[in-house]
ROKOL-748156 format. One record per residue (C-alpha): chain; y, z, x; residue in three letters. Coordinates in steps of 0.02 Angstrom, whole numbers. Layout:
! residues N
<kolti chaine="A" north="Y" up="Z" east="X" residu="ALA"/>
...
This chain:
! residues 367
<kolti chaine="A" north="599" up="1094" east="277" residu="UNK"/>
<kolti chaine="A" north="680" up="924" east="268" residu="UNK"/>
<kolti chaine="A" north="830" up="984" east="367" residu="UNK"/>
<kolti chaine="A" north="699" up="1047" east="508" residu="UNK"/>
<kolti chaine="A" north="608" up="891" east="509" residu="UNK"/>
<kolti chaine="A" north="785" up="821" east="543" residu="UNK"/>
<kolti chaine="A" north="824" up="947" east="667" residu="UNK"/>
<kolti chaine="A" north="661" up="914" east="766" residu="UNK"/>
<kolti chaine="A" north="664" up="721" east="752" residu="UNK"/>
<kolti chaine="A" north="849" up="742" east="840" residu="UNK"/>
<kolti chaine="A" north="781" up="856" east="998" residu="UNK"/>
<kolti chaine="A" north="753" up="719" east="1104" residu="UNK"/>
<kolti chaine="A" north="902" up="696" east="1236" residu="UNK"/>
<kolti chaine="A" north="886" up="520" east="1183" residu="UNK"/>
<kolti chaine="A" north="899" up="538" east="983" residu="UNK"/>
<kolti chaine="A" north="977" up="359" east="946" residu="UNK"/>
<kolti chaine="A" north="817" up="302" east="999" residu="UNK"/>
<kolti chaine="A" north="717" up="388" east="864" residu="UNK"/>
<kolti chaine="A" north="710" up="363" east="676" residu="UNK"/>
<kolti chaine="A" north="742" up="510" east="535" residu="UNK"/>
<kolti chaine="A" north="543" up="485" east="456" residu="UNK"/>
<kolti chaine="A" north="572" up="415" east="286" residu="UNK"/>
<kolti chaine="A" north="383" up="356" east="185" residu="UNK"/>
<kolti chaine="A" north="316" up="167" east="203" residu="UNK"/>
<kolti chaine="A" north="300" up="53" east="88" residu="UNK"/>
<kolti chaine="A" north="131" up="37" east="-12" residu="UNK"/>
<kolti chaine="A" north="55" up="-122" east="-62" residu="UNK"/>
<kolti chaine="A" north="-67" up="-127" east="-202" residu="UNK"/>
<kolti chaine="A" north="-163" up="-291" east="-234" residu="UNK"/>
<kolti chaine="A" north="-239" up="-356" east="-385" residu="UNK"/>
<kolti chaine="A" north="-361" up="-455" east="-297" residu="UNK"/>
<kolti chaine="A" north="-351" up="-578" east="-150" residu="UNK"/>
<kolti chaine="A" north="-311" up="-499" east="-2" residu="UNK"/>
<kolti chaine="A" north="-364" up="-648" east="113" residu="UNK"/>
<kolti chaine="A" north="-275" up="-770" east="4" residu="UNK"/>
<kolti chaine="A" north="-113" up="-867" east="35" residu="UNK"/>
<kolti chaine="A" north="-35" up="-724" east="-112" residu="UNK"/>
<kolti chaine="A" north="-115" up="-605" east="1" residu="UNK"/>
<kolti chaine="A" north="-30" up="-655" east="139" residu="UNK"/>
<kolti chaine="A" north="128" up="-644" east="86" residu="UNK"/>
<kolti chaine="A" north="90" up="-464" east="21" residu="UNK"/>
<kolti chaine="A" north="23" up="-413" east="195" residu="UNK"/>
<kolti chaine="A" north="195" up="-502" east="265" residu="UNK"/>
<kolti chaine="A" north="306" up="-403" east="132" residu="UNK"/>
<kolti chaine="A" north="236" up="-255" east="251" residu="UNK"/>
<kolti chaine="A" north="244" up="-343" east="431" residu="UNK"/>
<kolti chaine="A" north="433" up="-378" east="405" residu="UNK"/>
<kolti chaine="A" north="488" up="-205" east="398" residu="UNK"/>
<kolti chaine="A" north="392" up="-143" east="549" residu="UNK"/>
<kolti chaine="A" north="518" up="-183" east="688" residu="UNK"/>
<kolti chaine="A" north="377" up="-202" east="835" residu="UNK"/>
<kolti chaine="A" north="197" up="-282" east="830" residu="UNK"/>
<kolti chaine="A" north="94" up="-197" east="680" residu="UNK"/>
<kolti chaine="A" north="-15" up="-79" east="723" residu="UNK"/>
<kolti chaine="A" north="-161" up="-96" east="587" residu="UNK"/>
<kolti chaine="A" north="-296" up="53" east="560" residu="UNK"/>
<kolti chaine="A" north="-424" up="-36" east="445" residu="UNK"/>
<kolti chaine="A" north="-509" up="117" east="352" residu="UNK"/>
<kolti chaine="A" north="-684" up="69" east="334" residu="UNK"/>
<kolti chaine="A" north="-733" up="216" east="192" residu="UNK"/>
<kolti chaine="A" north="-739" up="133" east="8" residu="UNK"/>
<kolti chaine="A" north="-856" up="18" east="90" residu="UNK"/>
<kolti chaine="A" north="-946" up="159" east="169" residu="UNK"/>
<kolti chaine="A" north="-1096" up="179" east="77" residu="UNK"/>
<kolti chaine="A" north="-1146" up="-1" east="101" residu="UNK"/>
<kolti chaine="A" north="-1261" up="-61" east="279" residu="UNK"/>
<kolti chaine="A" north="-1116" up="-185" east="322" residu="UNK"/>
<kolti chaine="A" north="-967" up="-89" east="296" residu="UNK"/>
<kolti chaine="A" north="-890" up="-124" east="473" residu="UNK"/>
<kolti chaine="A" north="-932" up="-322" east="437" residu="UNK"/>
<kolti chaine="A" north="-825" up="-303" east="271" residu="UNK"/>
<kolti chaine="A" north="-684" up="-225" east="375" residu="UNK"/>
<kolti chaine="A" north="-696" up="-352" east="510" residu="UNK"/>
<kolti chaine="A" north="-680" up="-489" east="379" residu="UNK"/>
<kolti chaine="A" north="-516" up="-415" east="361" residu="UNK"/>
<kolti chaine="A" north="-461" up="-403" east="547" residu="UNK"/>
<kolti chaine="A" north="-504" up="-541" east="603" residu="UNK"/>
<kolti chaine="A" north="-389" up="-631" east="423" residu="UNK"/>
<kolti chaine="A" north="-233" up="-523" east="498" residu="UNK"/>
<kolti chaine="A" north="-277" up="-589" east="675" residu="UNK"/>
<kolti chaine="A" north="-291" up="-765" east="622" residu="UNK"/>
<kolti chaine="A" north="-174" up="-808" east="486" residu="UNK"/>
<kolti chaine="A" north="-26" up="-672" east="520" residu="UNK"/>
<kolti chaine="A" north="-47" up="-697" east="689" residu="UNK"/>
<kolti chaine="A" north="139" up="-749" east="747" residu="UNK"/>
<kolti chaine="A" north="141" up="-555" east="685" residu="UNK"/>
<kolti chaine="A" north="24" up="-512" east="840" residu="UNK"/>
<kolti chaine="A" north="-57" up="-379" east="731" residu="UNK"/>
<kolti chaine="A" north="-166" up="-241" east="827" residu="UNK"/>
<kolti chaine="A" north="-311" up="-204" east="738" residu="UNK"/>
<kolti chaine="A" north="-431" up="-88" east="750" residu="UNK"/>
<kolti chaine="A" north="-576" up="-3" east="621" residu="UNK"/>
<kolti chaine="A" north="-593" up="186" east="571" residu="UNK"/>
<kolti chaine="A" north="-765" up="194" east="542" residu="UNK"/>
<kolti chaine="A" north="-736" up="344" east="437" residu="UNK"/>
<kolti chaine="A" north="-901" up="289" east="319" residu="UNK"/>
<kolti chaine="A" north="-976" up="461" east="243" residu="UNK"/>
<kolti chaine="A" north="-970" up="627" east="255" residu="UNK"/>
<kolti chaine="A" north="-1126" up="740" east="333" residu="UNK"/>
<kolti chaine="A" north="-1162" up="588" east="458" residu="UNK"/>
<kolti chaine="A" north="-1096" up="520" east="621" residu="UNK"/>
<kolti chaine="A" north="-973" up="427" east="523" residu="UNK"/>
<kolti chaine="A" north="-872" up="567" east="430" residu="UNK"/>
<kolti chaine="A" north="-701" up="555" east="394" residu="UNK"/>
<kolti chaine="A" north="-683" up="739" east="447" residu="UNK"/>
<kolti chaine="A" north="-721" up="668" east="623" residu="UNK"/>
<kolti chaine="A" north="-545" up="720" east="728" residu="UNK"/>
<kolti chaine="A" north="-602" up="577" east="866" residu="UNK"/>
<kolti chaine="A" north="-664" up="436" east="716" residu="UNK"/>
<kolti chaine="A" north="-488" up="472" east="630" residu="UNK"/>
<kolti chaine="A" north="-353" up="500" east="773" residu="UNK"/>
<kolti chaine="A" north="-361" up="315" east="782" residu="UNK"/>
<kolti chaine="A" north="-241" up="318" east="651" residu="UNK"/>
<kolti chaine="A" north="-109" up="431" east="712" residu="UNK"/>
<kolti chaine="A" north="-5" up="292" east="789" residu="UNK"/>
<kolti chaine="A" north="-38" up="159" east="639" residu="UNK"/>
<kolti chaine="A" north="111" up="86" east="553" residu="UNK"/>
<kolti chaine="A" north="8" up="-22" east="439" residu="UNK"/>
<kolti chaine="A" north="-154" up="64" east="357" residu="UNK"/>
<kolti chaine="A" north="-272" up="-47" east="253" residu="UNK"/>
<kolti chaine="A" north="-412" up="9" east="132" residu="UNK"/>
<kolti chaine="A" north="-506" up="-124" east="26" residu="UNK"/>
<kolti chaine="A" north="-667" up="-161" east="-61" residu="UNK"/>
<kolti chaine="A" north="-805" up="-31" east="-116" residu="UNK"/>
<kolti chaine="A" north="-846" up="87" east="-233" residu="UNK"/>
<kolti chaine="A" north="-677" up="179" east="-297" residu="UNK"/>
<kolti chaine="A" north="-786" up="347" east="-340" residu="UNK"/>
<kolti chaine="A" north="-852" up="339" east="-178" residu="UNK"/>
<kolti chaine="A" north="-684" up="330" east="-101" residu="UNK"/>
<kolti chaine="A" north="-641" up="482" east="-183" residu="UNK"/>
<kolti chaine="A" north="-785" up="584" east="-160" residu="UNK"/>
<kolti chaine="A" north="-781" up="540" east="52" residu="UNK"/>
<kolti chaine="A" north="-573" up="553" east="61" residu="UNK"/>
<kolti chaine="A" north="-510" up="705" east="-63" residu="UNK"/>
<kolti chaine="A" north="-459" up="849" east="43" residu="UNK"/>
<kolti chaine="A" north="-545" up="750" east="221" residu="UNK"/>
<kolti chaine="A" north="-455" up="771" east="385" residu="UNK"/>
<kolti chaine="A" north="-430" up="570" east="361" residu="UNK"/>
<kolti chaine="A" north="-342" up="581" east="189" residu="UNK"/>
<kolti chaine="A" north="-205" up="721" east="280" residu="UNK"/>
<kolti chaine="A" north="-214" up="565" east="419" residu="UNK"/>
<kolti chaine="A" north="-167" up="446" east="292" residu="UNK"/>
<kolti chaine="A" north="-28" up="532" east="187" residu="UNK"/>
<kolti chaine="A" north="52" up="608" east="353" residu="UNK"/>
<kolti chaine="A" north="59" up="432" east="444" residu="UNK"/>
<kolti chaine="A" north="136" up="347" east="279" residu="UNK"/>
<kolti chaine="A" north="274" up="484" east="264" residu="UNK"/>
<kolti chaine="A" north="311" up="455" east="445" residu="UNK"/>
<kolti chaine="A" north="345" up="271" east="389" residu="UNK"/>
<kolti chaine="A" north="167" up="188" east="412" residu="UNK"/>
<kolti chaine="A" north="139" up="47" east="270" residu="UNK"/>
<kolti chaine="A" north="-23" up="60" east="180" residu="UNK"/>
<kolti chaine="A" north="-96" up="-98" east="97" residu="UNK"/>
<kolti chaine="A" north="-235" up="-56" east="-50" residu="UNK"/>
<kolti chaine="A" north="-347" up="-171" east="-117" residu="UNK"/>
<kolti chaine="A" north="-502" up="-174" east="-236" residu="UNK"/>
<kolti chaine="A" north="-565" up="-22" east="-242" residu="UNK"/>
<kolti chaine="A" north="-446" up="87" east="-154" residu="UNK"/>
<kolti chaine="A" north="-304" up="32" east="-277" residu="UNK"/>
<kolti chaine="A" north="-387" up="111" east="-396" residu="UNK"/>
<kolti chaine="A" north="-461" up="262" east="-288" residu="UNK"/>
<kolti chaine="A" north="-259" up="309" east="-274" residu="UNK"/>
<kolti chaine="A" north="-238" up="348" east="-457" residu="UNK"/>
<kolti chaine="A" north="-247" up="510" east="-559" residu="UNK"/>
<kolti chaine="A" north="-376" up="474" east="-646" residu="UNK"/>
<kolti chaine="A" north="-509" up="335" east="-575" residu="UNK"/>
<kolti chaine="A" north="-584" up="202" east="-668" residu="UNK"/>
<kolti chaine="A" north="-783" up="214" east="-635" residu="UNK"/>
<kolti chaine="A" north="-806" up="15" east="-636" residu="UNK"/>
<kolti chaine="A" north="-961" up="16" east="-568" residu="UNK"/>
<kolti chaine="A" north="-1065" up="143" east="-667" residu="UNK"/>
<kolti chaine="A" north="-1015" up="70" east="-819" residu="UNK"/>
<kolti chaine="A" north="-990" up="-84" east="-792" residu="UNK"/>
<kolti chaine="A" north="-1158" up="-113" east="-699" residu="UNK"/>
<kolti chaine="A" north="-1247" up="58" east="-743" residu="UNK"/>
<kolti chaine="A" north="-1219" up="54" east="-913" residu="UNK"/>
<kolti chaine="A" north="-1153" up="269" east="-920" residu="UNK"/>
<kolti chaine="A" north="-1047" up="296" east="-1064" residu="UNK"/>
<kolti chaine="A" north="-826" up="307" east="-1063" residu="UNK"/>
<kolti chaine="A" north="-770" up="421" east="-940" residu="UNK"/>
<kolti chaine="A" north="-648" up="453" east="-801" residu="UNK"/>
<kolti chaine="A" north="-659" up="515" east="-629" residu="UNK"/>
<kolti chaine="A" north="-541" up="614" east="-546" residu="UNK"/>
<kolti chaine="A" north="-431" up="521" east="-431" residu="UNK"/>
<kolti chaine="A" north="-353" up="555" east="-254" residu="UNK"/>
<kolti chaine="A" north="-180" up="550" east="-354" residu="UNK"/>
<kolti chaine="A" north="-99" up="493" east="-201" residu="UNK"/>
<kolti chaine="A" north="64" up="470" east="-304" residu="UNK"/>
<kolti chaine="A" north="69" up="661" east="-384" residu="UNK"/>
<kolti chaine="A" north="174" up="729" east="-248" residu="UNK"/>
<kolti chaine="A" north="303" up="617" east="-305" residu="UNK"/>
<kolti chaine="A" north="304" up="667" east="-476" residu="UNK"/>
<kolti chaine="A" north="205" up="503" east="-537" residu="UNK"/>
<kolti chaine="A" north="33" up="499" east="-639" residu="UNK"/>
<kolti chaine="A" north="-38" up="352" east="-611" residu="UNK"/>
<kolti chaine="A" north="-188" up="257" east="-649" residu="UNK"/>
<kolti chaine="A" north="-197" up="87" east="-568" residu="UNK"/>
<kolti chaine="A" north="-313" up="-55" east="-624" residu="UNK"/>
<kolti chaine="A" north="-333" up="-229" east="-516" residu="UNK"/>
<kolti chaine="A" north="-406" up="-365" east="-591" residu="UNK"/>
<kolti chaine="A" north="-306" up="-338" east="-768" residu="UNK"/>
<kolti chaine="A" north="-333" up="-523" east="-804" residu="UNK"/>
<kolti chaine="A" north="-494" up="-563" east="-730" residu="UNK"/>
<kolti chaine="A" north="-591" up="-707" east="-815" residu="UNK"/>
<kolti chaine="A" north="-759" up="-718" east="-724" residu="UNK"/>
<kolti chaine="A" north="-841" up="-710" east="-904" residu="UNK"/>
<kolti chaine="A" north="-765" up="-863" east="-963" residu="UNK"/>
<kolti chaine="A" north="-778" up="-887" east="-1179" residu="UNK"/>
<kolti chaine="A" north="-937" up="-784" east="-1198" residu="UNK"/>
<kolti chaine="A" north="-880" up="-590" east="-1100" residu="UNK"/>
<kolti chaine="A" north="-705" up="-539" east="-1075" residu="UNK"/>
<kolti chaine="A" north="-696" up="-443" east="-900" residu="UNK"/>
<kolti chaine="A" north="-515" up="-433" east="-895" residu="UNK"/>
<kolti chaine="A" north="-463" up="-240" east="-862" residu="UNK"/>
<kolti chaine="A" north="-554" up="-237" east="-708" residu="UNK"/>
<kolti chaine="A" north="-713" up="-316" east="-810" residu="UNK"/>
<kolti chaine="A" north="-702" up="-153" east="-927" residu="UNK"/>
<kolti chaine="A" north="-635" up="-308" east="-1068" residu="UNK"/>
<kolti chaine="A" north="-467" up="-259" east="-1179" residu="UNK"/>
<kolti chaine="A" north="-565" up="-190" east="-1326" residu="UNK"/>
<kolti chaine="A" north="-676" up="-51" east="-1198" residu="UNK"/>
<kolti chaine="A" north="-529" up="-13" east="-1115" residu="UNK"/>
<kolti chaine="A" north="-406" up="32" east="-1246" residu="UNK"/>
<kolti chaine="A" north="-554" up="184" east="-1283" residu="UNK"/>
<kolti chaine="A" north="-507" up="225" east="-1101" residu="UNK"/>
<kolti chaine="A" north="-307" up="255" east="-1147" residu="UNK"/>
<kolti chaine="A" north="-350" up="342" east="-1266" residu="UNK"/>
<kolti chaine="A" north="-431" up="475" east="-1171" residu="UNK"/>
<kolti chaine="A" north="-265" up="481" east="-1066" residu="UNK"/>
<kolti chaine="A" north="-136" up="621" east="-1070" residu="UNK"/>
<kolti chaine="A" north="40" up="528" east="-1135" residu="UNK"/>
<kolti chaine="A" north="119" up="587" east="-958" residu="UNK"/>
<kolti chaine="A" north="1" up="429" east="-881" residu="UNK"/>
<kolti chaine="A" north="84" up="245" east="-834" residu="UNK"/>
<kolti chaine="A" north="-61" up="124" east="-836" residu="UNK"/>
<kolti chaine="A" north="3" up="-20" east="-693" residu="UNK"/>
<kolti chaine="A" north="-125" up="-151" east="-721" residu="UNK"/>
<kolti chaine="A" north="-113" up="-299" east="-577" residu="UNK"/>
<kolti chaine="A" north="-168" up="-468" east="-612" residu="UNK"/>
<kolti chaine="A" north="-248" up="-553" east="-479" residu="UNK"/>
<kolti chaine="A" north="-198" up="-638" east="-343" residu="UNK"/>
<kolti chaine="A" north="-35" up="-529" east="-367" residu="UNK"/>
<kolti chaine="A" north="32" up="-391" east="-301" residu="UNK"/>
<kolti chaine="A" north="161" up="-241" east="-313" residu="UNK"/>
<kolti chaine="A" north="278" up="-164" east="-179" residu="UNK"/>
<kolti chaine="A" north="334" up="3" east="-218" residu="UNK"/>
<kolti chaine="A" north="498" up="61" east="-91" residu="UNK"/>
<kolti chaine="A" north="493" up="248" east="-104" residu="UNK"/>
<kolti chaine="A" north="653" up="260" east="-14" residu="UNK"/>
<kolti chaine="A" north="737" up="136" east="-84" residu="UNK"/>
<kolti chaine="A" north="653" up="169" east="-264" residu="UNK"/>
<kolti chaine="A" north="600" up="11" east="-322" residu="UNK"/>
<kolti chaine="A" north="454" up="-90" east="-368" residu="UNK"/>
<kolti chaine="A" north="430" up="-283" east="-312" residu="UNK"/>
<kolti chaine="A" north="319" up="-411" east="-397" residu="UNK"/>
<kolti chaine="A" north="246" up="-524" east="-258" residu="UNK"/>
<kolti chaine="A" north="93" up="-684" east="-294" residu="UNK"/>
<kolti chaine="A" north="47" up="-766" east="-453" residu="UNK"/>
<kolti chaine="A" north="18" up="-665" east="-612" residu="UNK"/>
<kolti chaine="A" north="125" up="-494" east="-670" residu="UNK"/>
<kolti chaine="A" north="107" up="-320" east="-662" residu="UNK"/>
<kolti chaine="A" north="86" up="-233" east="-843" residu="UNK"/>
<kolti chaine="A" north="149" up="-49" east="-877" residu="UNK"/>
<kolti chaine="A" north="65" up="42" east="-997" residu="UNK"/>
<kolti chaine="A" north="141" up="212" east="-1069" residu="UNK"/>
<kolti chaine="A" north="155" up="323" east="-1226" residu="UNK"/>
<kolti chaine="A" north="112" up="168" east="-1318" residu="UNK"/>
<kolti chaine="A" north="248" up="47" east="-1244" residu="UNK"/>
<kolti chaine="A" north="196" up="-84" east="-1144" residu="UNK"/>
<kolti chaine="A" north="332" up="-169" east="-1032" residu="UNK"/>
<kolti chaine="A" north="281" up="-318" east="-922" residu="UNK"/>
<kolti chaine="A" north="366" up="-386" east="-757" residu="UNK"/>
<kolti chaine="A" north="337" up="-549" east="-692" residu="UNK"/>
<kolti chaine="A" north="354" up="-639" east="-515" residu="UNK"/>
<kolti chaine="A" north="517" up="-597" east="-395" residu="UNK"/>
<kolti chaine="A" north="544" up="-451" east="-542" residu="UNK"/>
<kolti chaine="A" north="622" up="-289" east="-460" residu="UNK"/>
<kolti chaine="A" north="616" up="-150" east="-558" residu="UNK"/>
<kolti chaine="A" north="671" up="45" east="-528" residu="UNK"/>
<kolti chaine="A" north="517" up="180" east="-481" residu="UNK"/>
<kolti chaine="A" north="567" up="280" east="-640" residu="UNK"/>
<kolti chaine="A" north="484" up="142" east="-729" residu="UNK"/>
<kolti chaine="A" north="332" up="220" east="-677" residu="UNK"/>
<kolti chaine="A" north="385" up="399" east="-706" residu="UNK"/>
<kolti chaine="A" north="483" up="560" east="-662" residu="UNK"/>
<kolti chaine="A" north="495" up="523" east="-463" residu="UNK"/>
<kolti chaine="A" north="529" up="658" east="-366" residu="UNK"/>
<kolti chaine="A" north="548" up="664" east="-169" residu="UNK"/>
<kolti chaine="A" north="426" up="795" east="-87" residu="UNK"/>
<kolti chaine="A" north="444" up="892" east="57" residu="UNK"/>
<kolti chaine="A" north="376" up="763" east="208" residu="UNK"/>
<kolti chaine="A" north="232" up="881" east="244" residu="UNK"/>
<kolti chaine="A" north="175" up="930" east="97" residu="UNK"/>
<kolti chaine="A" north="-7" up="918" east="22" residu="UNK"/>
<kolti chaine="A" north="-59" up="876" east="221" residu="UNK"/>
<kolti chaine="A" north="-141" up="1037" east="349" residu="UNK"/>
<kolti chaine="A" north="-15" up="1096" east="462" residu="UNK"/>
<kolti chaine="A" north="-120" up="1038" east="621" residu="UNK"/>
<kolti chaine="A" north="-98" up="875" east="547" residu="UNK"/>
<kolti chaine="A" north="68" up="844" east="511" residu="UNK"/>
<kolti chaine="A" north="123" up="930" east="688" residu="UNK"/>
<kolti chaine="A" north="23" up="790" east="788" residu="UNK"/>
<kolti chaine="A" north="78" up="651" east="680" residu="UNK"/>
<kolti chaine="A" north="251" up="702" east="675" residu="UNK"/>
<kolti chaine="A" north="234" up="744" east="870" residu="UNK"/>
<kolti chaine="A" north="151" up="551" east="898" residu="UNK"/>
<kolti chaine="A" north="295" up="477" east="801" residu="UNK"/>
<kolti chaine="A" north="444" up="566" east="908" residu="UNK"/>
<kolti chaine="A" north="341" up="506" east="1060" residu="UNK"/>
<kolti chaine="A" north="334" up="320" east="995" residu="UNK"/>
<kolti chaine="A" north="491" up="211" east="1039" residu="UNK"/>
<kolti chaine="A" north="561" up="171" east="879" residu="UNK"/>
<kolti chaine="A" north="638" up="-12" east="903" residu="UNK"/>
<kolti chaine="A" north="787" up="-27" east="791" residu="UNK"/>
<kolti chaine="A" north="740" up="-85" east="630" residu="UNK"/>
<kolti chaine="A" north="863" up="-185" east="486" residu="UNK"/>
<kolti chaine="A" north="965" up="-77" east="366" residu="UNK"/>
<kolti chaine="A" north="905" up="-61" east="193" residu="UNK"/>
<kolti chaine="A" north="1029" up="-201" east="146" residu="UNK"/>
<kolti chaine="A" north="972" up="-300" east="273" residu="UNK"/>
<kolti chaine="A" north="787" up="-289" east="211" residu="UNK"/>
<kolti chaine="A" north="848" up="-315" east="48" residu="UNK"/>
<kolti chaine="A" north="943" up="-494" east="64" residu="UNK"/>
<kolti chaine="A" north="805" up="-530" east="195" residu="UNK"/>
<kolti chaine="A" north="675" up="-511" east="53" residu="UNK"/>
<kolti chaine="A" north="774" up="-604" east="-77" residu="UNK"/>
<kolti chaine="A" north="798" up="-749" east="19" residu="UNK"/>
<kolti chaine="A" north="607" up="-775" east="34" residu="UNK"/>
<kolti chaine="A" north="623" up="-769" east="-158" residu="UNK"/>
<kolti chaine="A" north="746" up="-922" east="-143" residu="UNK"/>
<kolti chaine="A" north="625" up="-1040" east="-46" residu="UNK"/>
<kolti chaine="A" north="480" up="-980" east="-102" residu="UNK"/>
<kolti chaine="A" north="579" up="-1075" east="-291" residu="UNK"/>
<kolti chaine="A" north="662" up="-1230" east="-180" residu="UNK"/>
<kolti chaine="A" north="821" up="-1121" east="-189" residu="UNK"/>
<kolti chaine="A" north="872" up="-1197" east="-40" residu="UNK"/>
<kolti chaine="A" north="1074" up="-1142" east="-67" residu="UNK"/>
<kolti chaine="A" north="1056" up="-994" east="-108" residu="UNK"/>
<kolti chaine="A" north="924" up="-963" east="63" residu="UNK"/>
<kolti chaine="A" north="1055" up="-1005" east="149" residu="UNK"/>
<kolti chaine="A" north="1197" up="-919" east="105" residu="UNK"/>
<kolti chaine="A" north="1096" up="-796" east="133" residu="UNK"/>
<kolti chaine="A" north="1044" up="-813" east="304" residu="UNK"/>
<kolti chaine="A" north="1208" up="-834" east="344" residu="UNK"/>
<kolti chaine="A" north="1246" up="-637" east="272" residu="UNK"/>
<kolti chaine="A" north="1095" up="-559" east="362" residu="UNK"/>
<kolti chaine="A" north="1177" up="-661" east="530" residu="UNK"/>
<kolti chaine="A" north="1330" up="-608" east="497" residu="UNK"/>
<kolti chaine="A" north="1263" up="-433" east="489" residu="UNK"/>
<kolti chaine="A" north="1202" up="-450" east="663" residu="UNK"/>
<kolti chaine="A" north="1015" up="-490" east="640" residu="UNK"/>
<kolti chaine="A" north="926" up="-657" east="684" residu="UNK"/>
<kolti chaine="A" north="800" up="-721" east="595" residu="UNK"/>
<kolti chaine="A" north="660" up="-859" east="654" residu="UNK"/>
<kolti chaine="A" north="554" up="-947" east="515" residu="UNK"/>
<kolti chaine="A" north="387" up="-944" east="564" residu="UNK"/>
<kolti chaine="A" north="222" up="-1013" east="490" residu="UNK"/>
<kolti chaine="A" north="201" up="-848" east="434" residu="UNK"/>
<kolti chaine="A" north="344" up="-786" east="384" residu="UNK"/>
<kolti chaine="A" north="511" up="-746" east="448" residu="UNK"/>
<kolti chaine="A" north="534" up="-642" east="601" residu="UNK"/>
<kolti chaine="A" north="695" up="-526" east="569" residu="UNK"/>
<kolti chaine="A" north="771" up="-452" east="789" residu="UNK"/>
<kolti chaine="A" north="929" up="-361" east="820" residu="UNK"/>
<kolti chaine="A" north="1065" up="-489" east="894" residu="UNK"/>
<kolti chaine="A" north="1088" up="-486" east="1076" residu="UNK"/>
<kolti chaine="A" north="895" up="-423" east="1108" residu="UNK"/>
C-alpha cells in the first residue's frame, strides 16, 4: 500500500509541489501548556510546519464539563497571543459527547480537521476521552491527519488518554474506587509500542504531609499499578512543566522544559534529562504501519485527497530540522559559539533563518 500511496501522491502534473505523507510529530506535555516551557513545546511543532499552522483545538476530554469550549478558548486565544509571529489559525472542534449535538461522530463538527497540521487535545477527564474518541469518526480524523504529517500536541488528560492502558486519576484519586486500569486509545500500538503515559510524574501539590507525584496516584500507590502491567509496557512518566517530542520518521525522542522524562520497563528504569535525544526503540519494538491503517477507508481517501489538494510549501530536510533544533539547544545554555556555527551550516544549506520573539522562523533562500 505504501508504494500506492506513493504512486497517488505523484499523479499530480505538478508532483514537485507535493510532499510523500510521512506522520507528524507528537508532543506530550507534563503539565504547562500555557507556560513559557509550553511554549517552546508548542514551537518545537510550529517550526516544522513550513506555512502558517493550522490548529484544530479538539474540545472532547473537556466535553463532559458546561465550559468546555471556554477551556479550549483559553488555549486559542495562548497560541494567538504568545506564538503569534507564528500567525496560528485556530479554530475549535466541538466534538463534546456522543448521543448529543456535539458528537464526535458528527462528519460536519469533525471535517474541521481535515486540513489541520497542528491538532491539540488538553485537560479533562482521560476515561472520558476514551469512552467519546475509541473507534469515533473524529479519532479516524485524528490518526489520518497525523500520518499525513499534521503535529498533534497532548496535554493533561489526553496524554494519558493515548496510552494502552489509562490511568483512572480521577475515580481514584477523587472517588476513592479501588486499583484499576482503563483501556486506552493505544494511539501508539500501530507502531508496535505499548505505552502508558503519566504527566505530572513529579507533582508536589501535597507538600510534606501527601505525596501526589505520579499524577497524584503518590510512588507507593502507583508501584501497585506496575504491577498489574504486562512486562511488554514502557511507563514514560513526564515531569511537569516538561515535555517529550517523539519524530516517528526520524525515530527519536526529544526532552524539551524543565524536569525529565522517566522510562519505566521490565523493572529497569532509565531517565533522560533536558536537550537528551534518545532513539524510539527506547520505548519499544517500533514498527512502521501501513499509512492507512486502523483509520475507515472513507476517511483516509478524503484526508489523503485534502492533503494532495493543499500546496505543500517546501519544507527543511531532516538535517536541516535537526541542526535547526540543536542550535536552539545552544542559546537556550548561552552557547553562543556553537549557535553560530550553526547558523552558518543551516545558511549554507540554503535556508534563512529570522530570530523572533517566539522562536526562530526557518524560509527557503531566494523566497
Amino acid at each position: 500500500m505504501r508504494s500506492e500511496v506513493k504512486q497517488l501522491m505523484s499523479a499530480s502534473p505538478d508532483s514537485s509541489s507535493y510532499s510523500f505523507p510521512e506522520p507528524g510529530v507528537i508532543a506530550l506535555f507534563g503539565s504547562g501548556e500555557r507556560s513559557p516551557s509550553g511554549r517552546k513545546i508548542f514551537e518545537s511543532i510550529f517550526q516544522l510546519i513550513p506555512d502558517s499552522p493550522q490548529v484544530a483545538i479538539l474540545e472532547t476530554p473537556a466535553g463532559f464539563e458546561l465550559n468546555s469550549a471556554q477551556v479550549a478558548e483559553e488555549i486559542a486565544e495562548y497560541l494567538r497571543h504568545h506564538l503569534r509571529n507564528y500567525d496560528p489559525q485556530v479554530v475549535r472542534i466541538e466534538a463534546r459527547k456522543r448521543g448529543t449535538a456535539f458528537s464526535p461522530e458528527d462528519p460536519q463538527i469533525v471535517k474541521q480537521m481535515i486540513n489541520a497540521n497542528m491538532i491539540f487535545m488538553g485537560p479533562g477527564s482521560p476515561t472520558y476521552a476514551v469512552k467519546q474518541l475509541k473507534s469515533s469518526l473524529a479519532w479516524d480524523y485524528l490518526v489520518a491527519r497525523h500520518r499525513l504529517g499534521a503535529g498533534l500536541a497532548l496535554a493533561s488528560a489526553a496524554t494519558i488518554a493515548f496510552s494502552i492502558y489509562v490511568l483512572p486519576v480521577y475515580e481514584i484519586y477523587k472517588v476513592g474506587e479501588d486499583i484499576h486500569w482503563k483501556e486506552g486509545l493505544d494511539f501508539f500500538g500501530d507502531y508496535g509500542l505499548s505505552l502508558v503515559f503519566i504527566p505530572h510524574w513529579n507533582n508536589r501539590e501535597g507538600g510534606e504531609g501527601l505525596d501526589t507525584s505520579r499524577c497524584f496516584m503518590g510512588q507507593t500507590r502507583i508501584e501497585l499499578f506496575f504491577e498489574m502491567l504486562p512486562d511488554t509496557v514502557t511507563v514514560v512518566g513526564i515531569d511537569e512543566r516538561t515535555g517529550l517530542i517523539i519524530d516517528l520518521v526520524a525515530k527519536s525522542c526529544r526532552v524539551i522544559g524543565e524536569g525529565v522524562i522517566t522510562l519505566l520497563r521490565q523493572g529497569n528504569e532509565k531517565i533522560f534529562s533536558k536537550h537528551q535525544i534518545f532513539p524510539v526503540s527506547e520505548l519499544g519494538e517500533f514498527r512502521d504501519p501501513e499509512p492507512e491503517a486502523g483509520i475507515s477507508s472513507g476517511v483516509w481517501e478524503m484526508a489523503l485527497n485534502a492533503h494532495r489538494s493543499s500546496q505543500v510549501i517546501q519544507k527543511p530536510p531532516r538535517d536541516v530540522l535537526d541542526m535547526l533544533q540543536t542550535r536552539e539547544a545552544a542559546r537556550e545554555d548561552n552557547n553562543w559559539a556553537d549557535a553560530d556555527l550553526l547558523k552558518s551550516k543551516i545558511e549554507q544549506s540554503g535556508w534563512q533563518i529570522s530570530d523572533t520573539p517566539n522562536g526562530p522562523k526557518i524560509i527557503k533562500k531566494g523566497k
